[in-house]
N, C-alpha and C positions, 0 to 999 in steps of 0.2 A: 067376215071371219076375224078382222080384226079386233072388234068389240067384243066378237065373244070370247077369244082368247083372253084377251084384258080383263074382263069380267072373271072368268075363270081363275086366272091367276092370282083377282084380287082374293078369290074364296078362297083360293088354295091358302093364302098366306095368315086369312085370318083363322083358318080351321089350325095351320101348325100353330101359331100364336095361343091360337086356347090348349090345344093338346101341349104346347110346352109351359102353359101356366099352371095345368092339371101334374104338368111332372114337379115341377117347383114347389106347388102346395101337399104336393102326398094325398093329392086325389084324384088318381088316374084310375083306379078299382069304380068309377063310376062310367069314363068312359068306356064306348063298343072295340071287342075283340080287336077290329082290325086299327084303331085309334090306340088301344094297349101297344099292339105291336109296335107301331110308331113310336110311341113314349117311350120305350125299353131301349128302341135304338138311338131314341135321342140322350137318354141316360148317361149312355154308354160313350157321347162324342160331347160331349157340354164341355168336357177341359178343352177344346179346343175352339183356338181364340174365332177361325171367320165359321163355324158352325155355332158357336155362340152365339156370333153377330146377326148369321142368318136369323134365329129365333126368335132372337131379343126381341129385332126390329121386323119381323115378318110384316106386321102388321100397317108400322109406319113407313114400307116398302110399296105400295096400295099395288101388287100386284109387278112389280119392276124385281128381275131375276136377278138371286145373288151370285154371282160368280167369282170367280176367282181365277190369275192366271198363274200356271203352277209349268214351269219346263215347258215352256211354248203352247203348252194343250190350256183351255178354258173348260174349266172343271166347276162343277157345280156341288156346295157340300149338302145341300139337300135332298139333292137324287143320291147321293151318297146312302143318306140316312134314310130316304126312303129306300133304298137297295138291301139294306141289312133287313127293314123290316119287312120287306118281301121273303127276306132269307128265313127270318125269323115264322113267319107264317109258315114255310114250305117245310120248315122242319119239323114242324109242330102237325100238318096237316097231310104231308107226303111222305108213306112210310122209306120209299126207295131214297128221297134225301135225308131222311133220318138219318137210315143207316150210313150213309156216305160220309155225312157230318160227322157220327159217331165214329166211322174206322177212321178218318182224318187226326180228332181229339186222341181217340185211341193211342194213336200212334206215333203222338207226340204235335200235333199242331195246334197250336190255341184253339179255341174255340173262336178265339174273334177272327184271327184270321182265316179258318176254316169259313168261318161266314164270308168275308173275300172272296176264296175260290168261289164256292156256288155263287156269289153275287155274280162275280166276272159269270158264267156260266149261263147265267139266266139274261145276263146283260147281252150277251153273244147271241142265244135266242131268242130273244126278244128283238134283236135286231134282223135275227135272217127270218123271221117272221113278218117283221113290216115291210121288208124291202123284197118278197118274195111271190111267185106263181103260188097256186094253191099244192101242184106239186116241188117247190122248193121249200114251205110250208112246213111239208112231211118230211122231208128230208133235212129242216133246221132242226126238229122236234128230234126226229131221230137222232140226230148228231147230241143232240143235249142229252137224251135218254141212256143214249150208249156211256158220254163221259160219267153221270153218275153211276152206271155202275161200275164203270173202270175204276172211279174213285173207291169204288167200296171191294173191289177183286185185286187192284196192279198197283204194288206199293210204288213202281215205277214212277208208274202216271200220276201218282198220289205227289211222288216227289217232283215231279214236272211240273204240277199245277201249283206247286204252294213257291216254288222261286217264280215261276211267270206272274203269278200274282200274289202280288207280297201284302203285307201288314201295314205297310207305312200310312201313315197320316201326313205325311209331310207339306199337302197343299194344304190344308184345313188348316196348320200351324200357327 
């Protein structure tokens, strides 16, 4: 298992490595959908000095995770960035997060940081997914199902989601 994670990791670094060479040269219109997504969110965090770092050197990393320790937590700004462009797809390709994105912007939250919330949201599912019964499964999805549209009906919840998860960048810095 452990070869082939290392293997893995090493492709992972070289495919961000070309998708962040494609954002540098202004030819990302060549890369696939789901590589555009990527590039857009990588766009979007390059002034920021260890998401930079991660990119630059993806490559000459052969595979060895960037991290970074940010307030006792070790945070990773590549899953970062892949998170937004998860975000990015789902709005793009799920009308229910559309709309939730849209009444978030609507109603006054960035858009970047709207992208946050759902990120947190997908990241929370994503977790009670892996760590779940097939009926705990239904029950994570449901919970994620329900908050988007809370986000899109309860300015409440709307306002609860965006202080619980905020905009900063501050570990990336």
């Amino acid at each position: 298992m452990g070869d082939q994670l290392e293997k893995l990791r090493k492709s992972t670094g070289q495919l961000h490595k070309l998708i962040y060479e494609a954002v540098k040269s202004g030819t990302m219109a060549e890369l696939s959908e789901e590589e555009q997504l990527l590039g857009r969110a990588m766009q979007e965090h390059m002034h920021l000095k260890h998401i930079h770092n991660a990119l630059e050197f993806a490559d000459a990393r052969e595979g060895a995770p960037y991290e970074v320790e940010f307030e006792g937590n070790v945070v990773s700004p590549l899953a970062h960035v892949a998170m937004h462009a998860a975000v990015k797809g789902q709005i793009e390709q799920v009308p229910e997060v559309r709309t939730a994105f849209e009444k978030m912007v609507e109603t006054g939250t960035p858009a970047h940081h709207a992208e946050h919330v759902l990120a947190a949201l997908v990241g929370e599912l994503m977790w009670g997914l892996s760590r779940a019964s097939e009926r705990g499964a239904a029950k994570a999805q449901e919970r994620y199902d329900r908050s988007i549209q809370k986000l899109c009906e309860d300015s409440t919840f709307r306002e609860k989601m965006t202080k619980r998860f905020g905009a900063s960048h501050a570990a990336f810095e």
